[in-house]
C-alpha positions as CSV (number, residue, x, y, z in Angstrom):
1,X,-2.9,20.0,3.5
2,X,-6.2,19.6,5.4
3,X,-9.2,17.5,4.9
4,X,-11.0,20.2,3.0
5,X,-7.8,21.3,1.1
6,X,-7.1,17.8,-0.2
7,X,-10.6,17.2,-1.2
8,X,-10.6,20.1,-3.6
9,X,-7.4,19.3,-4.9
10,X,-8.4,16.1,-6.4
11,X,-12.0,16.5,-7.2
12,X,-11.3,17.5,-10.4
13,X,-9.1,15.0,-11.6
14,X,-11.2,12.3,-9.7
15,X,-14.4,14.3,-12.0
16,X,-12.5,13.9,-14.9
17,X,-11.9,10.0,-14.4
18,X,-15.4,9.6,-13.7
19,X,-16.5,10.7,-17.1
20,X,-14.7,8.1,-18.6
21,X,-14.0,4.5,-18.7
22,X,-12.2,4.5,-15.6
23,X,-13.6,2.0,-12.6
24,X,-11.6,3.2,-9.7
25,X,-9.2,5.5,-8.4
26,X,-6.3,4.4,-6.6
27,X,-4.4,7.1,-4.1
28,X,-0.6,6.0,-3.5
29,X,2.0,6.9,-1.8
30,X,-0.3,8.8,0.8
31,X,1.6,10.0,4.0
32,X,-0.8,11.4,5.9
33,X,-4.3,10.7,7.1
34,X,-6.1,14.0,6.1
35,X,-5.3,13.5,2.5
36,X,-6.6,10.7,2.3
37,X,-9.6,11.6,3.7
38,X,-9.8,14.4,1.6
39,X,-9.4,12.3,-1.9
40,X,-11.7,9.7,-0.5
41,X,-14.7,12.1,0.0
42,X,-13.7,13.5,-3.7
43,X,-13.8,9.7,-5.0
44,X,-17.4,9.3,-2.9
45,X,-18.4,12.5,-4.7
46,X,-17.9,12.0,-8.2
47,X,-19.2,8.4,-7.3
48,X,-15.7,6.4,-8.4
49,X,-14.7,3.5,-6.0
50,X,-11.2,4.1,-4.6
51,X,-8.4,2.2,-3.0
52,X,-5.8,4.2,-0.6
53,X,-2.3,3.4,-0.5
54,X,-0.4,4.9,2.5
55,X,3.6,5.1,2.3
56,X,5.4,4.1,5.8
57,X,8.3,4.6,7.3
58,X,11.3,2.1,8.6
59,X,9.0,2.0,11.8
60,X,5.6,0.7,10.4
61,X,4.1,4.5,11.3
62,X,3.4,6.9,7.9
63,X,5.9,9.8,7.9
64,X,3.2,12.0,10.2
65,X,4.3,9.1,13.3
66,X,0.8,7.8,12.9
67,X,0.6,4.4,12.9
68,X,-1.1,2.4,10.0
69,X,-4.2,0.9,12.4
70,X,-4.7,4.7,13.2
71,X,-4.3,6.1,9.8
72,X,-7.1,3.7,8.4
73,X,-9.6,3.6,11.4
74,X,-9.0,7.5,10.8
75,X,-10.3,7.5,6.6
76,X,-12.6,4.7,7.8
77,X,-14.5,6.9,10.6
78,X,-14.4,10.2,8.7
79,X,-15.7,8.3,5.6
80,X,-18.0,5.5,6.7
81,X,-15.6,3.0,5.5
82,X,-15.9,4.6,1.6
83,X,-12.3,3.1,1.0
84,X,-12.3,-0.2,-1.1
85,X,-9.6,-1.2,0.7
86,X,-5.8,-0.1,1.4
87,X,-2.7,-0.7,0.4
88,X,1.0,-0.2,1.8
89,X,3.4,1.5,-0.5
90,X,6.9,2.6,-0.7
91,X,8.5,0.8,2.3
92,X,10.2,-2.5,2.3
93,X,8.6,-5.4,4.0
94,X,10.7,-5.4,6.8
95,X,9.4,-1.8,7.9
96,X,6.2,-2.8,8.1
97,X,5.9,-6.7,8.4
98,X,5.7,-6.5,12.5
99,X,3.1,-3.6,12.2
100,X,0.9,-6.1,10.7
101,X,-1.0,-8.2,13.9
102,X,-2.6,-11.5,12.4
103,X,-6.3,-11.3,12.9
104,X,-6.5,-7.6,13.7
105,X,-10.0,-6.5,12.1
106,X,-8.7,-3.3,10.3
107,X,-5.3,-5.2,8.9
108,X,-8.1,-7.2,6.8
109,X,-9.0,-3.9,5.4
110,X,-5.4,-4.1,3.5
111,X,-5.6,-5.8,0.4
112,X,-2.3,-4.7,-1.7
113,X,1.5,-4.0,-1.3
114,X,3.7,-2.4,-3.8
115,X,6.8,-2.5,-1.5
116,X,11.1,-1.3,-2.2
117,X,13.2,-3.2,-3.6
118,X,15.7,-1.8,-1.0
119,X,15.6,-1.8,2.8
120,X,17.2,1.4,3.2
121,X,15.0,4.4,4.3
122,X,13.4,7.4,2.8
123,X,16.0,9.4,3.9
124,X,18.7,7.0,2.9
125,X,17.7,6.8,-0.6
126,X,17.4,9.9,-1.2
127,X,20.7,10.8,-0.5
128,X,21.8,7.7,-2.1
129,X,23.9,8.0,-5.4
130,X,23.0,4.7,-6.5
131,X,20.4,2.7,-6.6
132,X,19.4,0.0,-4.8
133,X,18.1,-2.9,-6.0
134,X,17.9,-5.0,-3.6
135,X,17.8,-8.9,-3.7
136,X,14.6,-10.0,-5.8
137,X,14.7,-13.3,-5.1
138,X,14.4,-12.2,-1.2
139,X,11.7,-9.9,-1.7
140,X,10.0,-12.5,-4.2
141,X,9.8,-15.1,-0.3
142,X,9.1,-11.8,1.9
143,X,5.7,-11.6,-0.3
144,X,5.2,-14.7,0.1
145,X,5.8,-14.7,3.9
146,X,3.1,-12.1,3.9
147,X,1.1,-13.8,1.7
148,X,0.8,-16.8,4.0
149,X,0.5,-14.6,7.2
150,X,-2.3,-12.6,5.2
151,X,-4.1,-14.7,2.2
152,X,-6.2,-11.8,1.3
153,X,-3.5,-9.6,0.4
154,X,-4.4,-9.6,-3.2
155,X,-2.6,-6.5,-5.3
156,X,0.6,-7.0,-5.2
157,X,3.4,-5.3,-7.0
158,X,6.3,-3.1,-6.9
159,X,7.5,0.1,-5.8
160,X,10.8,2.3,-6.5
161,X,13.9,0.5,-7.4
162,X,11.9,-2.8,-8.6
163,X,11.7,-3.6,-12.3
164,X,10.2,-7.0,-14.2
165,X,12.8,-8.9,-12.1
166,X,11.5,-8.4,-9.3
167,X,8.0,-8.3,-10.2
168,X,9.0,-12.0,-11.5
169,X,10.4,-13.3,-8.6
170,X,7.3,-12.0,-6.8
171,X,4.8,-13.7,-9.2
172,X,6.9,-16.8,-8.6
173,X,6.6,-16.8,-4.8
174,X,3.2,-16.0,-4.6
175,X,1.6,-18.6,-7.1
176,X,-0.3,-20.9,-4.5
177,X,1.1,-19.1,-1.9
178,X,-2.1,-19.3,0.1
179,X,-2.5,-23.0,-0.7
180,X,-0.5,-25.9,1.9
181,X,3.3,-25.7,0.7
182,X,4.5,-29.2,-0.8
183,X,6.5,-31.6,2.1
184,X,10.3,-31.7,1.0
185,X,12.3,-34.2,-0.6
């Protein structure tokens, strides 16, 4: 959908969250620029803070090809930086870890990750029969890899094919993760 399409299709739910007790609106699993444009000006409208979550691909790119520097200079120009901040969504770390330059100005507008559990792709799990679960305790240390690489990552969770095991393992890894790891024994 376009800019203007998307923008209509949420501004009534957004409305509706803005009459209640609701703080924020969060937009995940976003593939593609313009929709995220749309439901941010939606958000701006109905006056409700909003974080964007885009979805990427095994490349780092969102399934348009765009990558994730142009997708959020993209919301951020056609929205005067409305966006909270941004989250990565529905990809396993090691799609997107390399995608993510240390000290790049618009990487510190990412603040979350709700990543897999499995490394396969989109494509590969959805012809899958099974599902896979990947290794928690691995994806427990690759949050905390990007944790150290990227302290202000902040909203962290988990995405399909995690459950409370791997939510734990994450929780583990990450406590103190930004603070200087203890010398061996």
């Amino acid at each position: 959908m376009n800019v203007a399409q998307a923008e209509a299709y949420h501004a009534g739910q957004i409305a509706t969250f803005s009459e209640t007790q609701a703080d924020m609106v969060t937009a995940i699993t976003m593939t593609n620029a313009n929709e995220a444009i749309g439901i941010t000006r939606a958000a701006v409208a109905a006056g409700m803070p909003i974080a964007i979550s885009f979805t990427l691909e095994t490349d780092g790119c969102l399934p348009t090809g765009q990558s994730l520097e142009d997708a959020i200079g993209a919301v951020d120009t056609a929205t005067r930086r409305a966006p909270a901040y941004y989250m990565i969504n529905c990809a396993h770390p090691t799609h997107f870890e390399s995608a993510l330059p240390v000290g790049a100005d618009w990487v510190q507008r990412l603040r979350g990750i709700r990543a897999n559990a499995s490394q396969r792709s989109h494509a590969e799990l959805d012809q899958a029969k099974d599902l896979d679960a990947g290794d928690p305790a691995e994806l427990g240390r690759q949050y905390r890899t990007l944790r150290h690489r990227f302290s202000h990552l902040n909203v962290l969770g988990g995405c399909c094919g995690t459950d409370h095991r791997h939510v734990e393992q994450i929780c583990l890894a990450c406590v103190g993760a930004d603070a200087p790891r203890p010398a061996a024994p």
